[in-house]
N, C-alpha and C positions, 0 to 999 in steps of 0.2 A: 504494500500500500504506500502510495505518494502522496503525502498531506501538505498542501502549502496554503491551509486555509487560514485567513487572520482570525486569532482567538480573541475573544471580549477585552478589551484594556490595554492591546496592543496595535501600536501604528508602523513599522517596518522596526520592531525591536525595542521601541519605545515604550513608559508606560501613557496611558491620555487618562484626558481627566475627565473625559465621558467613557462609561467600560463599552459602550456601541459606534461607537469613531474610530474609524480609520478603514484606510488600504492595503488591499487584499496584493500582496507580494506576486510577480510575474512566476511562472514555472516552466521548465523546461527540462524534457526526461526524453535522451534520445540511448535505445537501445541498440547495438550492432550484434552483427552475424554471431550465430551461435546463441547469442543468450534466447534463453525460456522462459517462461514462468506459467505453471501449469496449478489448481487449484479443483479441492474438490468439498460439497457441501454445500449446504442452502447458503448463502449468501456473502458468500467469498468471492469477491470484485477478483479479477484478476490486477487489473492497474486501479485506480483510484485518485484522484488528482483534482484540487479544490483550490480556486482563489476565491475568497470571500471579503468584499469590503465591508463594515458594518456591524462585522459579530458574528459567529455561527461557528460550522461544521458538520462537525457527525456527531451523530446522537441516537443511541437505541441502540438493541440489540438485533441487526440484519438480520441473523439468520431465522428467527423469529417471523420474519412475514409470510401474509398469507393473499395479502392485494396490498397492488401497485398504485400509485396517484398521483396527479401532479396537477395546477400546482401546489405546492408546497405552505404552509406556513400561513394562512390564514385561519388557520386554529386556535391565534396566539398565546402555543406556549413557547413561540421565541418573538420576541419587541423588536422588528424592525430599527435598524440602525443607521449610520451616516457615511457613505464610504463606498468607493467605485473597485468592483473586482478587478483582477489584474487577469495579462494573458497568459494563457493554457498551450503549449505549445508540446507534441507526443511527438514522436518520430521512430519508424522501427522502420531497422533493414536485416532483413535474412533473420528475422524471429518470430516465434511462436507463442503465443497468448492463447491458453483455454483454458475455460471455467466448464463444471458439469452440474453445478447445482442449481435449484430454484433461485430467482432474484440475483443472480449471479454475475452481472454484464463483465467481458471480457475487459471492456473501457469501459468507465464511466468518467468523463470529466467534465466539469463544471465552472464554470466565471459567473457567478452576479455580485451586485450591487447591494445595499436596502440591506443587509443581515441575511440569515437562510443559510443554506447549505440543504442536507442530507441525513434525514429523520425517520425511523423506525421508532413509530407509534400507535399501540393497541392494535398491533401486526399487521399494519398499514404502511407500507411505505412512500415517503413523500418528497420531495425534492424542488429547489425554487429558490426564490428570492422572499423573503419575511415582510418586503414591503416598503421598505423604509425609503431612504434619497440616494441614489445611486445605482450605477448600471453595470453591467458586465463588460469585462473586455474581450480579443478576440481568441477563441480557441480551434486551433488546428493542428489536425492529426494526419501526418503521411505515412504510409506505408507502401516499404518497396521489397518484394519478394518475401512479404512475412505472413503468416497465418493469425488468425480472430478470429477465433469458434468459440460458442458459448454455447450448450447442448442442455441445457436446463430444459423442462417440457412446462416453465411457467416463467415470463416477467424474466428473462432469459436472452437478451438483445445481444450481440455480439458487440455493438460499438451506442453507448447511450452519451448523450451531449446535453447540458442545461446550461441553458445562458439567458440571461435578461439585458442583452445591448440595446443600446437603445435604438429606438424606428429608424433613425437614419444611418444606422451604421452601414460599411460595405465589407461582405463576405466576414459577418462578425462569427459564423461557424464555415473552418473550411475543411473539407475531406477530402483527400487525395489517395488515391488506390493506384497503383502500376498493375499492368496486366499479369504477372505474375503473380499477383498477393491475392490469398484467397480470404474468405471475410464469409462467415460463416452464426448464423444467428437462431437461436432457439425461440420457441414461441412468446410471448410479450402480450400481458396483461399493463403495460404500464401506460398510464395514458398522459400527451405531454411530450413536450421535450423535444430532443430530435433522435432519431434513433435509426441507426442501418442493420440491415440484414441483410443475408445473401445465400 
């Protein structure tokens, strides 16, 4: 799991004197030839990757779910905060990403704004922006001669994306596949988001 989500009271390593302020730190996870990362079990993300302005993360216990939802966070048991996510940038050549479990996405990566993140609650899962002032930045993921399978038979996406950029962003989710990469995606109760199969 790659966490670069901002937690409550931090601004790029700082303390703030609002615990719901601040920006969500850029991320960048580029894997080469050879590496794997193979998982098994309801709700064992293969990657995992979170810029959050505002406050949030992960919360709940994934493997616990039973339905998928989005979006996210107007439940509020998390307060919307102040703070623009940063950008999400994945990159794999010549590797293998699989997950076998329910709720499982091979990717999941996320940018918003506003507070939120990625919530397992009352075995709902949820994911979003909390609402607050702030937007997402951009997340893109390449892949050149790598494999994304997720074979889960529930809420099970091979590649899941959540972003709150805002209306006039350009190409604020971008997906690039070579004809080599194969991208492979189990059935998907999740509703929301942007999500590939294949």
């Amino acid at each position: 799991t790659l966490g670069g989500q901002l937690l409550g009271g931090l601004d790029n390593g700082s303390a703030g004197a609002n615990s719901n302020v601040g920006k969500g730190g850029d991320i960048t996870l580029n894997l080469n030839a050879k590496s794997s990362i193979s998982t098994a079990g309801d709700g064992a993300y293969g990657i995992l990757a979170q810029s959050i302005g505002g406050g949030g993360g992960l919360s709940g216990d994934v493997s616990s779910v039973a339905q998928g939802s989005s979006p996210l966070l107007t439940n509020g048991v998390i307060v919307g905060g102040n703070g623009d996510g940063g950008n999400v940038t994945i990159g794999l050549a010549g590797t293998s990403i699989t997950t076998s479990g329910n709720y499982a996405p091979a990717i999941f990566a996320q940018s918003v704004g506003g507070g939120g993140g990625l919530m397992a609650l009352d075995k709902v899962l949820e994911f979003g922006s909390a609402g607050g002032s702030g937007v997402g930045g951009t997340v893109a993921i390449t892949l050149t001669g790598s494999t994304v399978k997720a074979t889960g038979t529930d809420g099970a996406p091979a590649i899941l994306v959540s972003s709150n950029a805002s209306a006039g962003a350009s190409q604020a989710v971008r997906i690039t596949i070579d004809q080599t990469s194969l991208v492979q995606g189990g059935a998907s109760a999740l509703a929301g988001g942007s999500t590939m199969s294949g």
